[in-house]
N, C-alpha and C positions, 0 to 999 in steps of 0.2 A: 834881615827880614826872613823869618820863616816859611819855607814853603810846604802847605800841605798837599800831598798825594791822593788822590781819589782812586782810591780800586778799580778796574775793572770789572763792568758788569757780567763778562762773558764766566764761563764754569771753569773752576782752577784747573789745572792741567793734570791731566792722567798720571798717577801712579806710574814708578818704571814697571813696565814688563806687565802691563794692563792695554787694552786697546781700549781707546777712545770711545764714549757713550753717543751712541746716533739720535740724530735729531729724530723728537716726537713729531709723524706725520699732522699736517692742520685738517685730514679729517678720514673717518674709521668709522665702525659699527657704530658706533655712540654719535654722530654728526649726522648731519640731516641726509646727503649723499646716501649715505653708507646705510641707515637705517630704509632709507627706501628702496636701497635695494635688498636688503633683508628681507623687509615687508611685503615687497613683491615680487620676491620667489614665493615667501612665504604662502599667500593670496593664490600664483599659480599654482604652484605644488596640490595646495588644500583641493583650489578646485577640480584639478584635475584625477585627483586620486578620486575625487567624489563621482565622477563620473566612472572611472573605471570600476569600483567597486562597485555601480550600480551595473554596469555589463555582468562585472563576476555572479553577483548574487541574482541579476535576471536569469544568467545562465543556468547558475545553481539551482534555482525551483523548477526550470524547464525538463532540467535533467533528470530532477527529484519528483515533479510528475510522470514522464517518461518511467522512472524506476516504481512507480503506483499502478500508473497501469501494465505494466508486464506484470508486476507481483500477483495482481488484483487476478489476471486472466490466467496464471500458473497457477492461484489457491483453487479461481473456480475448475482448472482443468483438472487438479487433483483429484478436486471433491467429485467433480463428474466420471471419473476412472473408478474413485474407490466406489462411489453408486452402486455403477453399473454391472458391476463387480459382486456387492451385496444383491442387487437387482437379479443375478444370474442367479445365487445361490438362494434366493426367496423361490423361486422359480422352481428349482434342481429338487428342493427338499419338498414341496406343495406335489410335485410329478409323481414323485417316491410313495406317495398315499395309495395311489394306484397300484395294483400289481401285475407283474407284469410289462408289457407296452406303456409308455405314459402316456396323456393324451397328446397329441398332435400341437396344440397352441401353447403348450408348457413347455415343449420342449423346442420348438421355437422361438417363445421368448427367453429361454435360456441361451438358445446359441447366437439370439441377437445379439444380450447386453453382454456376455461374455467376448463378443468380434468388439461389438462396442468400447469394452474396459479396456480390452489389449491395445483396440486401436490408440486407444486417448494415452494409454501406457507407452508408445513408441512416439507417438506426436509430443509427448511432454517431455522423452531423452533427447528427443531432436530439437526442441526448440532453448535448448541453456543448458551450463556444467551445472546448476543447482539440482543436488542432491540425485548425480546421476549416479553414482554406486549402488544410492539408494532402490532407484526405480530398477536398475539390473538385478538386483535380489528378488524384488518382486514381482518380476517379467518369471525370475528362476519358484518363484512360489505358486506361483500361477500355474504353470507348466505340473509343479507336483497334484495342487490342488484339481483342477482338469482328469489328470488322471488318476487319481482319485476318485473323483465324479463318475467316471467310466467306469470303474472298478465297480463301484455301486451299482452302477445301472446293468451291469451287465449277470451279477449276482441276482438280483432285482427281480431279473424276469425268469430265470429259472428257482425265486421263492427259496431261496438259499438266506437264513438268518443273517449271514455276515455280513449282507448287503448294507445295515443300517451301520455298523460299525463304520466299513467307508465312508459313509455318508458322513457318518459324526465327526470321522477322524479329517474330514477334508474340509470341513467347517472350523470345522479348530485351526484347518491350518489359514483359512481367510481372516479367523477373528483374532487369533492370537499373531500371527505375521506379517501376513497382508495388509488387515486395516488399520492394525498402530504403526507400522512403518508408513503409509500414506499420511496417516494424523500428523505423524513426526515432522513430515515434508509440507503438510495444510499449518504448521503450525509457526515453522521457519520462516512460511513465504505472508502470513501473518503478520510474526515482529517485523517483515521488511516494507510489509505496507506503513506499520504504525513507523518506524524511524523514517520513511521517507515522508511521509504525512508531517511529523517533525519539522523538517527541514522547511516544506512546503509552508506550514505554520508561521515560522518565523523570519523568513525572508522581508515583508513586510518591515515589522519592526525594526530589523537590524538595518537596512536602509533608510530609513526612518531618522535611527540615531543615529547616523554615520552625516546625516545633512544635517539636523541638529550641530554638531559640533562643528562642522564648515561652518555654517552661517555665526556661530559665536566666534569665529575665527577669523571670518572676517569682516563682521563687527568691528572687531577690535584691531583692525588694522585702519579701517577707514576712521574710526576716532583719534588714532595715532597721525596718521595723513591728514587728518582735518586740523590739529591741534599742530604742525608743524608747517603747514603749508597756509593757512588760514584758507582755509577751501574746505564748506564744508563738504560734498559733493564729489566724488571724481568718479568721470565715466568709465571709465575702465572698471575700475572694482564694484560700481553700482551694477556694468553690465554682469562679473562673473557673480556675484550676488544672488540677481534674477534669473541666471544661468543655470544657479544650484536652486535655487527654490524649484523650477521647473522640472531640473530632474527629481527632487522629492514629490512634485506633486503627483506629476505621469508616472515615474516610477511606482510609487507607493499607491497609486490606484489599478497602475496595472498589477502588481504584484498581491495587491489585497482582492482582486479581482480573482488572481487565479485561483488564492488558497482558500476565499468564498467556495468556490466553485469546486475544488480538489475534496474540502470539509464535505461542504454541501452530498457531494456524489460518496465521501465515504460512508454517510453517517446515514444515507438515504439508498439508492439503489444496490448499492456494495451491501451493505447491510441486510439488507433484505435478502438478496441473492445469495448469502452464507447461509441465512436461514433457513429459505426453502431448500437449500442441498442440506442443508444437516439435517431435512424432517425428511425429505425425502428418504435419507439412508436409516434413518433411526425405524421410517415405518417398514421400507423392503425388510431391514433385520428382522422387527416386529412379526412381518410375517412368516420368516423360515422361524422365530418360534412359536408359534401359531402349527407350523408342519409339525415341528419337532414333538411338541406337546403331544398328538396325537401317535406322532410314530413308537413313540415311548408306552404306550398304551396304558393309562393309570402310573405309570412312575416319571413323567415329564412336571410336576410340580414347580423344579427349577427353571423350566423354559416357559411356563406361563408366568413366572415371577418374571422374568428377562423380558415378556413382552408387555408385561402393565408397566415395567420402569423405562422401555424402549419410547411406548407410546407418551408417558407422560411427558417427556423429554422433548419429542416432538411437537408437542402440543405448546408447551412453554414456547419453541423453538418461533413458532408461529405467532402466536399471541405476545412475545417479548420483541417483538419488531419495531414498536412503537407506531404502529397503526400502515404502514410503508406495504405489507400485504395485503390480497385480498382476506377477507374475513370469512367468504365458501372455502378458503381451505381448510379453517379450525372444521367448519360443517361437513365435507366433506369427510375429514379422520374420523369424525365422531359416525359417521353415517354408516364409514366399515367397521369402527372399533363396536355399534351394534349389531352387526353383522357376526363378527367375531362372538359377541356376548351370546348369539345362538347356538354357534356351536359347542361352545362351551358347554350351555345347557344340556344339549345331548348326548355328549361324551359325559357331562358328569351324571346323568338319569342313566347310562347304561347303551346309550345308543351311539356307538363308537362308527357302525358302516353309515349310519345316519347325520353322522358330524364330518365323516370321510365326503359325503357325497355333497354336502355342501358346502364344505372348502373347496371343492372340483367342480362344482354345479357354473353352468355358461348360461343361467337364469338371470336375466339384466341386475333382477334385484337382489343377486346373490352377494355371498362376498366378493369374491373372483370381481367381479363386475365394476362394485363398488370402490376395490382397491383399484384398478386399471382407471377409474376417474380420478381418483387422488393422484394416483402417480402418474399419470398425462397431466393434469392440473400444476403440478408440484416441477414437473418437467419445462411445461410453460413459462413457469416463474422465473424460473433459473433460466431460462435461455434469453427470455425476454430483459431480466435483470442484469446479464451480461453484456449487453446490446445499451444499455442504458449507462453500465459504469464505462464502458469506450466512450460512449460520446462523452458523457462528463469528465472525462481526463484526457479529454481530446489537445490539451494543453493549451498556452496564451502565445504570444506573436511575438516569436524569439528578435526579429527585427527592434523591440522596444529600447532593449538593452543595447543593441548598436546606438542609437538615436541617441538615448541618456550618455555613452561613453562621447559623442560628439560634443552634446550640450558643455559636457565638462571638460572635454581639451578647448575649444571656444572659447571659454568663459575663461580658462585659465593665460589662454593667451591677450584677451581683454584687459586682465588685469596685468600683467605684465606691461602691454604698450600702455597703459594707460596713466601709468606713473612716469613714460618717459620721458613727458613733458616737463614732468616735476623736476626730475632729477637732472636734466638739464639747464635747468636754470641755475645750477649752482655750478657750472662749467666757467 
């Protein structure tokens, strides 16, 4: 009788000088255990970083309005230095018409806006390393320009010809050194408005999609949990869920709130405030060439060309606001720029001490007069529009982004316990 042999089911024996193959574990990534806990770090991880990024990126725009308004308040301090500055030397050269003594109020409001410029000159090296080399050169410009000025004035009144030469040669040194090295410095702290505006811009958004992709993440963890658990539901990942919605919602209204609010103040009081300074300085220039024209006597042609292209400038400057200024300012320019158009008249008819005396005339409705309203006017604006971009970039309630960084370690720990009921059942 034949005996058959039935094999052994077990796995044939190792090769010599091979080690034995180890048993496959009965459960791993790929088994329901294993996948849920995958799934729910996964779930944690997702929420929690949603929360943290929403700390980062609240922090971020807090930061980035902080860096708007220092910017905002270093352009307007600029712009009020270099003024003050031209403001001196509208003054310096209108004085010079006189011979001799100047009058008493010209030489006053010379030494005003001149204390004035230097002061905002050392308030602006004290307050940041931006572009402090810079304002050191023109602390050293200033100092020549000044003495300069003296030079003239003191030629001046003993009626020595040379006196206008200084005069000319120390305006050349404010227009050629002085006020493009400030523009250099108004222009820097410009691009730093517009890049942190940037950022301020899109914090929103980026928060936005950053919950976005949570929420599809964990989606699809709870349709994986549902399809393995037969549960459609679990409280844990429904809580870190709501968790993340919440922080998209607060987050993304507080954050579209601020950069409302950042836009709003750049595009409206910020706005406005660059413009009343840059008419403001375009018209002081306007008027030292307005002096100049006269002191040149019949050969200043080039500085009445300098003041029809100064004024025009300013004019736009005012009117291209988009309605954000008063509208008596445009009225105002025009009220000295006919003012101006007098004397014109009689320096070109031949009546040169007759065009002198009305550039100097303390007649309300003279020029003198007329400019001293513009530029109180135009002073107004700009301090008043200073005043308005602080409060507007007064920034949002950095506390938020605590709050959201809680919602989402919370939420992340919810869903964590919330599977470990699940995952216990396979114990």
């Amino acid at each position: 009788m034949t005996t058959t042999v039935v094999p052994p089911t077990s796995s044939p024996p190792a090769a010599p000088g091979t080690a034995p193959a180890p048993d496959l574990p009965t459960s791993g990534v790929r088994s329901t255990p294993g996948g849920l806990r995958l799934w729910g770090a996964l779930a944690a991880v997702v929420t929690a970083l949603t929360g943290l990024v929403a700390l980062g990126v609240t922090t971020s725009q807090q930061a980035a309005v902080a860096q708007v308004r220092d910017a905002a308040a270093q352009l307007v301090g600029l712009q009020d230095a270099r003024n003050q500055l031209v403001a001196a030397d509208a003054a310096a050269t209108t004085a010079f018409l006189v011979g001799g003594l100047e009058p008493t109020d010209l030489r006053r409001s010379y030494d005003a806006s001149l204390d004035a410029g230097a002061q905002a000159l050392t308030l602006l090296a004290a307050s940041g390393t931006h572009g402090a080399d810079t304002l050191a050169q023109v602390s050293a410009d200033l100092t020549t320009y000044t003495g300069l000025v003296e030079q003239a004035r003191a030629n001046n009144r003993q009626g020595f010809p040379v006196a206008s030469a200084y005069l000319e040669e120390a305006s050349t040194v404010l227009r050629e050194d002085i006020v493009p090295a400030l523009d250099q410095l108004v222009a820097a702290e410009q691009d730093r408005v517009d890049a942190e505006l940037s950022t301020v811009r899109t914090s929103a958004p980026l928060l936005i999609g950053v919950v976005v992709l949570a929420l599809l993440a964990l989606v699809a963890v709870q349709v994986w949990v549902a399809r393995r658990t037969r549960r459609t539901f679990n409280p844990g990942l429904v809580g870190a869920t709501v968790a993340v919605l919440v922080v998209g919602v607060v987050g993304g209204t507080t954050l579209g709130g601020t950069s409302a609010a950042a836009v709003r103040t750049a595009d409206g009081p910020y706005a406005a405030t660059v413009a009343a300074s840059q008419a403001f300085a375009l018209a002081n220039d306007a008027r030292s060439m307005e002096a100049f024209t006269l002191i040149r006597r019949g050969s200043g042609a080039a500085y009445e060309e300098s003041f029809v292209e100064n004024v025009d400038r300013a004019r736009a400057a005012l009117q291209g606001d988009g309605g954000r200024l008063d509208r008596l300012l445009v009225e105002r320019l025009d009220a000295w720029v006919a003012g101006h158009e007098q004397v014109r008249a009689l320096d070109d008819a031949g009546d040169w001490d007759g065009a002198v005396a009305l550039v100097t005339s303390d007649d309300p409705a003279a020029p003198p007069a007329l400019f001293d309203e513009l530029s109180g006017a135009l002073d107004t604006a700009v301090d008043a529009g200073s005043a308005d971009v602080a409060d507007g970039l007064g920034g949002g309630a950095g506390w938020v982004g605590w709050l959201l960084a809680v919602l989402g370690v919370g939420g992340a720990v919810a869903a964590w316990t919330g599977l470990r009921a699940r995952r216990e059942e396979y114990r």
